[in-house]
C-alpha positions as CSV (number, residue, x, y, z in Angstrom):
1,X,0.0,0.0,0.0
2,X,1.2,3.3,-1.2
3,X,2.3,5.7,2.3
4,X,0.1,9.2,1.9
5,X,2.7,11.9,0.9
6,X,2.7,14.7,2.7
7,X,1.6,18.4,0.6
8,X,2.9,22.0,1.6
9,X,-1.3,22.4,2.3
10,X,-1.1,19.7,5.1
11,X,1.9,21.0,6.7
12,X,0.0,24.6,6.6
13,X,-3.1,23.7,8.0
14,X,-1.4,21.5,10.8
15,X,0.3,25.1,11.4
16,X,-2.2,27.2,11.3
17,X,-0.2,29.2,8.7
18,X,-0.4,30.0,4.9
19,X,1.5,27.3,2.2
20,X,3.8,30.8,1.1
21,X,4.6,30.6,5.3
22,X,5.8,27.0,4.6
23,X,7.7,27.5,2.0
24,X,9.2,30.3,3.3
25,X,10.4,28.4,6.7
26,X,12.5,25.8,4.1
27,X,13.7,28.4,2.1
28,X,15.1,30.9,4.5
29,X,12.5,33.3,4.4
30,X,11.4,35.9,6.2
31,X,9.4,34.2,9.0
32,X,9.0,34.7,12.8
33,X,11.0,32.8,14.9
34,X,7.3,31.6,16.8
35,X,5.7,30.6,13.3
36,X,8.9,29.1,12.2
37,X,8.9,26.7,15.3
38,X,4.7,25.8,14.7
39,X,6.2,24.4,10.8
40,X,8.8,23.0,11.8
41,X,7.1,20.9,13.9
42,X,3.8,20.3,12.5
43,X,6.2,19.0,9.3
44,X,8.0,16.7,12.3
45,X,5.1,15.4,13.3
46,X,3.3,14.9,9.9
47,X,7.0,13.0,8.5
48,X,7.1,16.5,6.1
49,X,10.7,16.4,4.8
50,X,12.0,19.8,3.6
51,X,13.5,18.1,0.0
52,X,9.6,17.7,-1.0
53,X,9.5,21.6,-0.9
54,X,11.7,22.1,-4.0
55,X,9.3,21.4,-6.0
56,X,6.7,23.9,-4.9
57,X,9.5,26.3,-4.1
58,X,9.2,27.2,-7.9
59,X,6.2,28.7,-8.1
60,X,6.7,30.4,-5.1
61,X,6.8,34.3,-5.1
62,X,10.2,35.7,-4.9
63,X,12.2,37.4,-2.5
64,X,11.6,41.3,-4.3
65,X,8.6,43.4,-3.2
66,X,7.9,46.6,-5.4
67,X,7.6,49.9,-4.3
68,X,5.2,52.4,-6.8
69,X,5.6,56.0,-5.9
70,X,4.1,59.3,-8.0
71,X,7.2,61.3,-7.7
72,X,10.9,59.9,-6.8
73,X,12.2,63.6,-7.5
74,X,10.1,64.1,-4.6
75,X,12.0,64.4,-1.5
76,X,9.7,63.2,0.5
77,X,9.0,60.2,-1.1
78,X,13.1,59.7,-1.7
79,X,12.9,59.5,2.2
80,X,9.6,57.1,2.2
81,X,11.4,54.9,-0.3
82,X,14.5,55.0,2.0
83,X,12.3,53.3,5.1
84,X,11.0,51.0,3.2
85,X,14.0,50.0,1.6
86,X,15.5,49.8,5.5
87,X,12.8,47.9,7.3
88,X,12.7,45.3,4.0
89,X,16.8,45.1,4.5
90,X,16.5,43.3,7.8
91,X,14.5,40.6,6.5
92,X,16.7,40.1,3.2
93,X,13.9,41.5,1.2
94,X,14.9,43.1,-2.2
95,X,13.1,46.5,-3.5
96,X,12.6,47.2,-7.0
97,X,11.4,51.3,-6.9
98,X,9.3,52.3,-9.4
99,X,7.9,55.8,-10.7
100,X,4.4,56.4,-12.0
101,X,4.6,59.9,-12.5
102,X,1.4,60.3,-11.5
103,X,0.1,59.0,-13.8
104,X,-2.2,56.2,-13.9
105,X,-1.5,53.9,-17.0
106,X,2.2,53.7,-16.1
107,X,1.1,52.5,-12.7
108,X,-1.3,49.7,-13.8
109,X,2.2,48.6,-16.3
110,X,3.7,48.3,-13.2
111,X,0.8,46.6,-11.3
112,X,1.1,43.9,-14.0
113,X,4.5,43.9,-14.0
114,X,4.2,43.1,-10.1
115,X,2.1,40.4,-10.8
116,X,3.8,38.5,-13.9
117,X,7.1,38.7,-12.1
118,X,5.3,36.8,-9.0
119,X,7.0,39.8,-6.4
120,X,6.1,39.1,-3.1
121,X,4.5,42.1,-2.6
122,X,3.7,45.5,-3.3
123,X,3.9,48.9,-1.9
124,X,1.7,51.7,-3.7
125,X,1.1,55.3,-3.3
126,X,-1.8,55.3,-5.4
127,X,-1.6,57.9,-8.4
128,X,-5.6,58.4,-8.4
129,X,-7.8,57.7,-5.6
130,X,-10.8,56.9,-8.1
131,X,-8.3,55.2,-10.9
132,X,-5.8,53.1,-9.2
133,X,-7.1,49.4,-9.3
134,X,-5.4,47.3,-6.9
135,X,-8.0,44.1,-7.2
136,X,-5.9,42.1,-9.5
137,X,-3.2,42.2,-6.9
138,X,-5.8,40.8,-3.9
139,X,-7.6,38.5,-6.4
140,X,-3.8,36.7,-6.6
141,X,-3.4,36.9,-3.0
142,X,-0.6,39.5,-3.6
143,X,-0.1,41.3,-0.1
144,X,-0.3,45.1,-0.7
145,X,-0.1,48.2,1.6
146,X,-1.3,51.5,0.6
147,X,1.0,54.3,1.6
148,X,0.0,58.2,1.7
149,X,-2.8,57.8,-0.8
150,X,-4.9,55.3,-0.9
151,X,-7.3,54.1,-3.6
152,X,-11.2,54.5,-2.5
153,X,-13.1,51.0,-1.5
154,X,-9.6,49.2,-2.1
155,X,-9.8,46.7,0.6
156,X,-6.1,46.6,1.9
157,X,-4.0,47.6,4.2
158,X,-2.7,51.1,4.5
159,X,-0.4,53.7,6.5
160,X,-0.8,57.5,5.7
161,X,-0.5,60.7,7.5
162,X,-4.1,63.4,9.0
163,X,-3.8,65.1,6.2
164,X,-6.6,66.6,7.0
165,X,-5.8,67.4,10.8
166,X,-2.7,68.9,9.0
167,X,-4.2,71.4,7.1
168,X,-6.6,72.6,9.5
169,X,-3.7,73.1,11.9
170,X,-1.5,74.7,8.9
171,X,-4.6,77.3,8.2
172,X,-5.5,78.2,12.1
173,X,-2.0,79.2,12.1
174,X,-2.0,81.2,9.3
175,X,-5.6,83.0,10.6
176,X,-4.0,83.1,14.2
177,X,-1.2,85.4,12.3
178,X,-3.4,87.7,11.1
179,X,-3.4,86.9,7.4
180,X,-7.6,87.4,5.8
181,X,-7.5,86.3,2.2
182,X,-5.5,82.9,2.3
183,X,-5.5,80.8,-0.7
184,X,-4.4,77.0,-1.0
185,X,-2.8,75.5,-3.9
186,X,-3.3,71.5,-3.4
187,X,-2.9,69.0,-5.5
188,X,-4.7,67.3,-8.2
189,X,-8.3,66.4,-7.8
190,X,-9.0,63.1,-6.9
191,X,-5.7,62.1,-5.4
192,X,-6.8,61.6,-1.2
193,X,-4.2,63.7,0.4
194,X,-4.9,66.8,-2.1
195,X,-8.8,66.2,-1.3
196,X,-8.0,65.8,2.6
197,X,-5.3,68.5,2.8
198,X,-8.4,71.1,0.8
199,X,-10.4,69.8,3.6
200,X,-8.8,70.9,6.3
201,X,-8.4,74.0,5.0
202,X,-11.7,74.4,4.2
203,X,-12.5,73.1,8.3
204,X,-10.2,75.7,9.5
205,X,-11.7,78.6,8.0
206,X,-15.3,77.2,8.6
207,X,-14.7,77.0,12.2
208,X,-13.3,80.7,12.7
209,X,-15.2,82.2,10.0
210,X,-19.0,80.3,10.2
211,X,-20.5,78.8,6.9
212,X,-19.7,79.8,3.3
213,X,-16.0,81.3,4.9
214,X,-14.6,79.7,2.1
215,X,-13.4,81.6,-1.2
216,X,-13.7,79.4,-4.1
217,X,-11.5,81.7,-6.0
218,X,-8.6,81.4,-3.6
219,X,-8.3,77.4,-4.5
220,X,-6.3,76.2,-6.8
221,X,-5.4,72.3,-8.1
222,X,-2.1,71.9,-9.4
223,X,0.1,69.1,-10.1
224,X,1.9,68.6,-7.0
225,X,5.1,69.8,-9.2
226,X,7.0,73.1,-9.0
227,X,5.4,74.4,-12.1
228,X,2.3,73.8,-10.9
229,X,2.5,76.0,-8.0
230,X,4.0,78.4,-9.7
231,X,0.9,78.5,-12.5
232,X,-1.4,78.8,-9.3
233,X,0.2,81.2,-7.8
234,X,0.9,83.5,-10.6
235,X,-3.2,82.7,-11.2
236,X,-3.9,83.9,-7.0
237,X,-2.0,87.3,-8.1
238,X,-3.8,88.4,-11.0
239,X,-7.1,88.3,-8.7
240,X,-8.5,91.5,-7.8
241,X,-7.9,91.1,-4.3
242,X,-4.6,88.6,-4.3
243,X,-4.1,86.9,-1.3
244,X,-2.0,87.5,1.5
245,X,-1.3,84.2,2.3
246,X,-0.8,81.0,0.9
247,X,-1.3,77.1,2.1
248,X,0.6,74.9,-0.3
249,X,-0.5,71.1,-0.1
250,X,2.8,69.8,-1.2
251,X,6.7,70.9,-0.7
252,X,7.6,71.1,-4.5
253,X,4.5,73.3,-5.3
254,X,5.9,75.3,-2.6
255,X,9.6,76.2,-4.5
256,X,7.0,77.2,-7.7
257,X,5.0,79.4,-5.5
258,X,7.7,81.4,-3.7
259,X,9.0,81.7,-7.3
260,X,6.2,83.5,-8.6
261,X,5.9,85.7,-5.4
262,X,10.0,86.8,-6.3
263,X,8.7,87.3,-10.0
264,X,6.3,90.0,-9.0
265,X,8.4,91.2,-6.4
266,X,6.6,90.0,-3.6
267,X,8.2,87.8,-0.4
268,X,7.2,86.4,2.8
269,X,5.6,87.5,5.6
270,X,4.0,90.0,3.5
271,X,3.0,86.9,1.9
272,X,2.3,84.5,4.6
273,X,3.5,81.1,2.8
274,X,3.0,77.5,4.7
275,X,4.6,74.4,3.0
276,X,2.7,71.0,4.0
277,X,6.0,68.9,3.4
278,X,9.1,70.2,5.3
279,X,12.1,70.0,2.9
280,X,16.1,69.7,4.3
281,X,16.5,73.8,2.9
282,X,13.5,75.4,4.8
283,X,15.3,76.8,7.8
284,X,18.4,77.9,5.4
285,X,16.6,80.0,3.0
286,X,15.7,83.7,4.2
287,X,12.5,84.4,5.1
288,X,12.6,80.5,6.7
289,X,9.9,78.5,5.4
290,X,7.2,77.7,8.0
291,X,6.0,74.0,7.4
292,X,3.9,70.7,8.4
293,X,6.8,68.3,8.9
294,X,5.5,64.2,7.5
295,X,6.8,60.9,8.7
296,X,8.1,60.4,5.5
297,X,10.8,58.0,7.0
298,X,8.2,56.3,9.5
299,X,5.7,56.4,6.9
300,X,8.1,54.2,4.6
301,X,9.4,51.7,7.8
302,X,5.6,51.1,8.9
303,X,4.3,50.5,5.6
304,X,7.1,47.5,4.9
305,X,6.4,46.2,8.5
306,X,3.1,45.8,7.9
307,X,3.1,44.4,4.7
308,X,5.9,42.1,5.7
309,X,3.2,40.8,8.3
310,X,0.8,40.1,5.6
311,X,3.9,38.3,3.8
312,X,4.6,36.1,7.4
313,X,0.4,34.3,7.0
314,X,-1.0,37.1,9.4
315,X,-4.6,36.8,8.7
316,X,-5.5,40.0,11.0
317,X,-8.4,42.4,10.2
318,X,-7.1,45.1,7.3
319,X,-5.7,48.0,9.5
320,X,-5.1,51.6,8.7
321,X,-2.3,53.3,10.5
322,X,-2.2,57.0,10.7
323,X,0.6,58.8,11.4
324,X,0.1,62.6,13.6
325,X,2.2,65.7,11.2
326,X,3.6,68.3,13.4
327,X,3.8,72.2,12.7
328,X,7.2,73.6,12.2
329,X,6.5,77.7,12.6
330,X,9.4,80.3,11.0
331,X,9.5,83.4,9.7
332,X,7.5,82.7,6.3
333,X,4.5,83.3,8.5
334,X,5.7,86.6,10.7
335,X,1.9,88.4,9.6
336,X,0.8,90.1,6.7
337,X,2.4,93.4,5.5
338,X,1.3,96.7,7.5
339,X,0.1,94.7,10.1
């Protein structure tokens, strides 16, 4: 009578652990020490000899997770990139960084390529909340985390910052220093953190100002680029009543805006400016730019840690983790000229 041989699913269920967690254990993967003991013995005890994993090993995912990101130019998503790259080091994890440019076709190439390549995970900051499909990727049991942006109704895990807490503190600030016509240059529509970032602007004047405080005309949607904010800015000037201050949803935006205030001659405070993105120059330049500092770093490490849990058979309700911004104040936000 033939003996009944042993599968990768047997030794899994025994475990209480995924067959990837198996496979992983014989193959030197990245595996917890406690989950690592539960395979090894549940193969023990089942007669499961490692050898009989070759085979399976092959169409196992490999040992490279992606990382999609709109921007790479971007220093804060250089420094995001740099935590993930760091947490994913410690568990001999490979990272293979990829740009989308925000734009949406060139991340679903890279979606695909994700998939055909069999990476072992992925790592998105979605280039359109509405656009960015991630289902293919959870349809193959890929694990993916959203970081900074995330898709809407995409069921998976994510780490981002309050954007929205963010901006409302950002505006108070720039009300509590006496500026009355503040505009905000965020990013494009439909990306979550320009949406959230608008929102807390909008909450911040709402709150000291009562209902309909907000001037559509002082909003502008760029391209989270430095030409863009310098386009919206140059647009804020030519109003009849420009404003005297400025919330800028991202930190390159920021160098375009300041750049169209030196065109026409103009400068901080008398221009109240607030960055949401510190960048390494702020306190060098003169006026010193005033900014929401991000996680970028933490951002990056948490997003890898989760996703490496997903990777290690965790089978834990989706989670969002949401990282608190902090306000950096300097002299780009002194008060308004003549005050």
């Amino acid at each position: 009578m033939r003996a009944q041989v042993v599968t990768i699913q047997d030794v899994a269920r025994a475990a209480g652990v995924s067959p990837a967690t198996v496979s992983r254990v014989f193959n030197g993967g990245s595996v917890t020490p406690a989950r690592a003991q539960s395979v090894q013995e549940a193969a023990a005890a089942l007669g499961f000899a490692p050898n009989r994993v070759a085979r399976s090993l092959r169409k196992q995912r490999s040992s490279v997770i992606a990382l999609i990101i709109p921007d790479i130019e971007n220093p804060f998503f250089t420094s995001l990139a740099r935590g993930v790259e760091d947490a994913a080091q410690r568990t001999s994890l490979s990272v293979v960084l990829c740009n989308s440019d925000e734009d949406t076709e060139k991340e679903r190439r890279y979606l695909e390529v994700a998939l055909g390549e069999q990476m072992a995970g992925v790592i998105v900051a979605a280039a359109s909340r509405d656009e960015t499909d991630l289902g293919p990727l959870a349809a193959r049991g890929v694990p993916v985390v959203a970081v900074d942006r995330r898709p809407r109704d995409a069921e998976v895990d994510a780490v981002r910052v309050d954007d929205h807490h963010g901006g409302e503190v950002a505006t108070r600030h720039l009300l509590q220093a006496g500026y009355r016509r503040i505009a905000c240059v965020t990013g494009p529509e439909g990306a979550s953190t320009s949406e959230e970032r608008l929102a807390g602007y909008r909450a911040a004047l709402t709150a000291a100002r009562g209902a309909g405080a907000v001037d559509d005309s002082y909003v502008r949607h760029a391209d989270f680029r430095v030409e863009g904010g310098r386009a919206a800015m140059r647009e804020l000037l030519s109003l009849p009543e420009p404003p005297d201050a400025v919330f800028v949803a991202n930190n390159l935006m920021t160098i375009g805006v300041l750049d169209a205030l030196r065109e026409a001659g103009r400068t901080p405070p008398g221009v109240g400016v607030l960055s949401f993105g510190d960048v390494p120059w702020a306190s060098l330049v003169r006026p010193s730019l005033s900014a929401v500092e991000l996680p970028s770093y933490e951002l990056g490490r948490a997003a890898a840690e989760l996703l490496l849990q997903r990777m290690d058979g965790s089978a834990s309700p989706l989670q969002t983790v949401v990282l608190r911004t902090r306000l950096q104040v300097r002299e780009s936000t002194g008060g308004p000229a003549g005050a």
